[in-house]
Structures are given as C-alpha cells and as structure tokens.
N, C-alpha and C positions, 0 to 999 in steps of 0.2 A: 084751434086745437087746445085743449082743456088737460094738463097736466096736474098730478097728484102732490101733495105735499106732505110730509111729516118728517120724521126724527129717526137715524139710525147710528149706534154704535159705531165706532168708525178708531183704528188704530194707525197712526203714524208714527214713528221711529220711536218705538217702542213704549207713547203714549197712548190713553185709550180714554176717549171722551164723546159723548152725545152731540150729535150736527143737525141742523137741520139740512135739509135737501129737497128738491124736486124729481121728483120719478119722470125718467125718462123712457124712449123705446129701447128695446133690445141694441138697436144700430146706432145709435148715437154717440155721441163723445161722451170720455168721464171726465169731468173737471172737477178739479179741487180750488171754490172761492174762497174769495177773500175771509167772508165769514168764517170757514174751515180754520182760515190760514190764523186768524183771529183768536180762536178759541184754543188752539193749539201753543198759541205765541211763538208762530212761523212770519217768516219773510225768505220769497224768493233771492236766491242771490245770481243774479242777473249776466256773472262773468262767468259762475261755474256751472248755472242749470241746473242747480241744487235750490236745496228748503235747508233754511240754519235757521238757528235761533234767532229769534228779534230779540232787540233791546225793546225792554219793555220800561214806560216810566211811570210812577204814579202821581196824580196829577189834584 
C-alpha cells in the first residue's frame, strides 16, 4: 500500500506551523508524531494526557 507524503499547515494550542505528514485513508487514525510534537516544542505529559510545553535546550 503506497501512501502520499507532503506538508500541511497545522495549528495546535494556538500555534500554527508547517508539518510534514503522510496522507492516510478516510478510516484511519489521526496521529500527532513526534515530529509534530518537535516542531511545535511539545511533549506529552504522561500523568495528565495532555501536550505542555517541552523544556527545550540548546546545545
């Protein structure tokens, strides 16, 4: 099965930044990867089932 790739506009809590993604079918799941989470400078927080800020460092 041969799925599409490219780039779409994408807002999360009240950021709005360019993602890459692969196009899925109509019935599939939506997931937000890592990448997303990356770009965003998100990290799941694991006790609340929330997205907060990462600590981000530079290196």
């Amino acid at each position: 099965m041969e799925r599409d790739v490219g780039e779409v506009g994408l807002e999360l809590m009240g950021e709005r930044r360019t993602v890459p993604v692969i196009f899925g079918e109509a019935e599939d799941a939506v997931v937000i990867g890592v990448t997303t989470l990356e770009i965003f400078g998100l990290e799941v927080d694991p006790v609340r089932g929330v997205l907060k800020e990462a600590e981000l460092y530079l290196l």
